[in-house]
DRENLO-723638 format. One record per residue (C-alpha): residue number from 1; residue in one letter; x, y, z. Coordinates in Angstrom, 1 decimal. Layout:
<sites>
  num  residu       x       y       z
  NUM       A       X       Y       Z
...
</sites>
This chain:
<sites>
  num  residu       x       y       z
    1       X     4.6    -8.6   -23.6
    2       X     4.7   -10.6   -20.5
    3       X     1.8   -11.6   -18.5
    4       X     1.6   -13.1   -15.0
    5       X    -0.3   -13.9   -11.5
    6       X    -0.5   -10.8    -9.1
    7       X     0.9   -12.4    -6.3
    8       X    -1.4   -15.4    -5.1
    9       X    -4.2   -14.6    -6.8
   10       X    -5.4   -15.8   -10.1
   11       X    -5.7   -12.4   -11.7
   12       X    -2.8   -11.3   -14.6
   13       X    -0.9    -8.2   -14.6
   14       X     1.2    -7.1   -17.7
   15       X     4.8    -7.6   -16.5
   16       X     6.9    -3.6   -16.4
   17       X    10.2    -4.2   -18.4
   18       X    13.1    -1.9   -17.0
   19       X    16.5    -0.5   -18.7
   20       X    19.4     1.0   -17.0
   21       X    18.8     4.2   -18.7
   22       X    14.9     4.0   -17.9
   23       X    13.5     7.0   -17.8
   24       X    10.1     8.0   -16.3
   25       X     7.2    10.0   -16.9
   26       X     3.3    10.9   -16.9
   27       X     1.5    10.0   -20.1
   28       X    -2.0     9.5   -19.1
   29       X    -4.5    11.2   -17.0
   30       X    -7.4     8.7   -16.4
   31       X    -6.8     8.4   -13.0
   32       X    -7.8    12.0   -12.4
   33       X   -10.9    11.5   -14.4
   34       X   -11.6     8.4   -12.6
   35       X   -10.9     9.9    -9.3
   36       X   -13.3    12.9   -10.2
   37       X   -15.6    10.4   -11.4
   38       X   -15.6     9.0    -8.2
   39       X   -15.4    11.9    -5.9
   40       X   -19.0    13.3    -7.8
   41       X   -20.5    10.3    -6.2
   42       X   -19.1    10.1    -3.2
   43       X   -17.4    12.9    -1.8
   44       X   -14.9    13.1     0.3
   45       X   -15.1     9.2     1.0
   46       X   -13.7     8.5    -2.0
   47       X   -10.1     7.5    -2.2
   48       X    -7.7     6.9    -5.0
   49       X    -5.8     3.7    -5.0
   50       X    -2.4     3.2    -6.5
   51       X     0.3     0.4    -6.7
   52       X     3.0     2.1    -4.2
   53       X     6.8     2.6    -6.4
   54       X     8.3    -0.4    -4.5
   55       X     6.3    -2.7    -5.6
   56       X     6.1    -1.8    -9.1
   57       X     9.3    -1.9    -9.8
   58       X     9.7    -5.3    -8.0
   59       X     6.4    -6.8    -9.7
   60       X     8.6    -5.5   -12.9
   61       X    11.6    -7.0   -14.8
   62       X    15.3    -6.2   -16.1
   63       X    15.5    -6.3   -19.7
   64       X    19.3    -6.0   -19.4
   65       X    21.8    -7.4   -17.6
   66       X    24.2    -4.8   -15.2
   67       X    21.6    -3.3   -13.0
   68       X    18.8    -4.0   -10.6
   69       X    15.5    -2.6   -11.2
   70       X    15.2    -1.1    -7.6
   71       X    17.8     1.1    -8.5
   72       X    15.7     3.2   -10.4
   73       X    13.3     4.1    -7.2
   74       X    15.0     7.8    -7.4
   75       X    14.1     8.1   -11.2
   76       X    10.2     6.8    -9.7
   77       X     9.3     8.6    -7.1
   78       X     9.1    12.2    -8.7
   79       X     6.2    10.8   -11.0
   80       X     4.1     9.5    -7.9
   81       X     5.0    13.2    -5.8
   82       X     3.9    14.5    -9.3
   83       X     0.6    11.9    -9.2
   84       X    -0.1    12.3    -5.1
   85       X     0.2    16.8    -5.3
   86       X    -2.5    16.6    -8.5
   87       X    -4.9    14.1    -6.5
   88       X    -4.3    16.2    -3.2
   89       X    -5.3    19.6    -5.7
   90       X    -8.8    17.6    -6.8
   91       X    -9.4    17.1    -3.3
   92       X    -8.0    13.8    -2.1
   93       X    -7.6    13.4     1.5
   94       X    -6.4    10.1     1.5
   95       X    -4.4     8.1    -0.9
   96       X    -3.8     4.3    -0.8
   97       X    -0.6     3.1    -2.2
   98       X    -0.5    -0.7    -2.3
   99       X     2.7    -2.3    -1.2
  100       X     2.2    -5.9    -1.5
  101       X     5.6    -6.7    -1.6
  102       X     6.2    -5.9     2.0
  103       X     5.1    -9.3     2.6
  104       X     8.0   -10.7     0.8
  105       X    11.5   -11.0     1.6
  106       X    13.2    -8.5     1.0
  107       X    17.4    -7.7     0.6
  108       X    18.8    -4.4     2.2
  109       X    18.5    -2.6    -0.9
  110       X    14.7    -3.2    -1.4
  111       X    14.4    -2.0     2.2
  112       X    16.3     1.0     1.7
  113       X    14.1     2.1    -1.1
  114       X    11.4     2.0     0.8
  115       X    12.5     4.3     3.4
  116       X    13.8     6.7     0.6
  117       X    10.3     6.8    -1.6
  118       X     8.1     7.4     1.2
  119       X    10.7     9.7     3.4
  120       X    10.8    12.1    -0.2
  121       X     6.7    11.7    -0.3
  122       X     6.4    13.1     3.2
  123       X     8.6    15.6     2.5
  124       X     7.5    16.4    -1.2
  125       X     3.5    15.9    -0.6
  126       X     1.4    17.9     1.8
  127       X    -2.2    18.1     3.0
  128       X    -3.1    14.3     2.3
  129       X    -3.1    11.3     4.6
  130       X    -1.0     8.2     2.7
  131       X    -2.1     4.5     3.6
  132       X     0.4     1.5     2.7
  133       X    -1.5    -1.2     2.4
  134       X    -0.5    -4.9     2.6
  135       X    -1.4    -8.5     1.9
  136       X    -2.2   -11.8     1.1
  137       X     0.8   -12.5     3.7
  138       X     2.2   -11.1     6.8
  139       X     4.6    -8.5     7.2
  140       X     7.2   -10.8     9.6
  141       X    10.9    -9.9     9.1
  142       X     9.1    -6.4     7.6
  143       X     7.3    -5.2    10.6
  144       X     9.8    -2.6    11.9
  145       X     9.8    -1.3     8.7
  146       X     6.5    -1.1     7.7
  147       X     5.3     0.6    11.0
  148       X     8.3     3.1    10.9
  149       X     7.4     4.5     7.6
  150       X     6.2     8.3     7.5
  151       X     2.4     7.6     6.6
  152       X    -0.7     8.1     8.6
  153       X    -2.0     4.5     7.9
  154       X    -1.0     1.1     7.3
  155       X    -3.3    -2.1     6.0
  156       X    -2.2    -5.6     7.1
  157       X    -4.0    -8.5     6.2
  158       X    -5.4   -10.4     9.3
  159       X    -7.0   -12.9     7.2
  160       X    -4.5   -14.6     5.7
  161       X    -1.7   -13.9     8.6
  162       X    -4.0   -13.0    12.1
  163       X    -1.0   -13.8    14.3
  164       X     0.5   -10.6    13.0
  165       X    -1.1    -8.4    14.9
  166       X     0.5    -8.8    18.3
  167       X     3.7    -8.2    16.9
  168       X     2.1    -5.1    14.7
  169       X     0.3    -3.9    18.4
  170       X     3.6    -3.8    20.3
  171       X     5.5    -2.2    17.3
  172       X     3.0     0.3    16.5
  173       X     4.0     4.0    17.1
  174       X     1.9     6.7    18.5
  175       X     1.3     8.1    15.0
  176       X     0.4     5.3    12.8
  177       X    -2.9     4.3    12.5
  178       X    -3.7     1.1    11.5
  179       X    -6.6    -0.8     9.3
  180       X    -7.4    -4.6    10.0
  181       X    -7.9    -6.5     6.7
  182       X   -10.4    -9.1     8.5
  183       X   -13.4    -9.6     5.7
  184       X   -11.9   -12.0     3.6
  185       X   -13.7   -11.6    -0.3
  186       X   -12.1   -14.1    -1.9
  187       X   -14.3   -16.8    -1.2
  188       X   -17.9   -17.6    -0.8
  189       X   -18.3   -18.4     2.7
  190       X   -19.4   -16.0     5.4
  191       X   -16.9   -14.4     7.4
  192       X   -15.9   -15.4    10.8
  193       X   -17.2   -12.7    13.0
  194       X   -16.1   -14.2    16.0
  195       X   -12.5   -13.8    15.4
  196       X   -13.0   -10.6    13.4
  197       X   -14.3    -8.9    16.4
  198       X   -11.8   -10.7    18.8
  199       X    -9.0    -9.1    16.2
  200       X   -10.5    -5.9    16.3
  201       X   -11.1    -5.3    19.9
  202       X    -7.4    -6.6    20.7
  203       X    -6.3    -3.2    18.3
  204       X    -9.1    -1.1    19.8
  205       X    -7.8    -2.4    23.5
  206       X    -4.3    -1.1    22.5
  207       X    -5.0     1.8    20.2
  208       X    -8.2     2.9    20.9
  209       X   -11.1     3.1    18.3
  210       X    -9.9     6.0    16.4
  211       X    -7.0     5.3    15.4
  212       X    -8.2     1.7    13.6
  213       X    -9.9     1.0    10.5
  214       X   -12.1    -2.2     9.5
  215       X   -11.6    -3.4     6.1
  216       X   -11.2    -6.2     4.0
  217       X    -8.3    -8.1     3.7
  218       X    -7.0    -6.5     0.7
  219       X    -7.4    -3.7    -1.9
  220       X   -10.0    -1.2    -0.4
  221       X   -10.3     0.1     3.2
  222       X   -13.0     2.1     5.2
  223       X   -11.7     5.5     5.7
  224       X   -13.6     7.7     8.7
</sites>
């Protein structure tokens, strides 16, 4: 069993191991019971949070040699549909899928799963609102991509990349609403509210107020 940073930070993950012939499937249901856990204190507010399928399979590893691990995004993505209908049933109405590695760079194929998992989730899974969140970088070669996706939200980290947002702001399309990571809660020091609120009312100037969220700059966002 491997172990290893997630991303920048200094907690561990246990490292997913793949196989050619891997096959995929749900074997536990503690995220139902957590999310009803949750949802008894706090109601509609609260909101499951999930790694998104890209980014597991990328934080993951090849065991083998002969295939690529992001060519088993087709065998994935009927387990989250399977995950996302069940949440959306205990009365979800949003979902956060964390796709860290939309920051990264990324080849054509890693791209192209992303359009494919989250086309067949729009498709597959009604009646809940979908956020991709991102961080701990900036989405640059990634921001067509990222805005163009069929969710009704997407999370960029303005703390660790502000100068994404003008690019983000002139991308944006009509649909997409957007949440502003600007509380950064990895350190001790209090937060800059000067610049937060400068990077908040340049979205609210271009998008208006309801269609923005204010969040920190990484796992959990405010929903309205």
């Amino acid at each position: 069993m491997e172990m290893t940073k997630w991303m920048d930070t200094n907690y561990h993950y246990i490292v997913p191991e793949f196989t050619a012939g891997q096959t995929f499937r749900l074997t536990s249901d503690t995220i139902f019971k957590e999310y009803a856990a949750a949802r008894e204190l706090l109601g509609d507010r609260a909101k499951p949070v999930l790694t998104g399928p890209v980014s597991y399979l990328l934080a993951g590893k090849e065991k083998e040699a002969g295939f690529e691990r992001i060519d088993l995004i087709r065998k994935l993505v009927p387990v989250y549909v399977e995950i996302l209908q069940r949440l959306r049933q205990q009365g979800a109405r949003w979902i956060q899928l964390d796709e860290p590695c939309l920051a990264l760079d990324l080849s054509p194929k890693d791209k192209a799963a992303f359009e494919y998992a989250y086309n067949a989730i729009a498709e597959q899974v009604a009646g809940v609102e979908i956020l991709i969140a991102t961080y701990f970088e900036g989405l640059l070669d990634n921001t067509a991509l990222a805005v163009n996706l069929p969710v009704a939200a997407l999370h960029i980290d303005l703390v660790r990349a502000p100068e994404q947002l003008n690019e983000v702001l002139a991308a944006i399309p009509d649909t997409l609403q957007l949440s502003l990571g600007v509380v950064d809660g990895r350190n001790v020091w209090k937060n800059d509210y000067s610049q937060s609120l400068a990077l908040i009312q340049k979205a609210a100037d271009r998008l208006g107020k309801n269609r923005i969220f204010i969040a920190p700059r990484a796992h959990c966002c405010i929903v309205p």
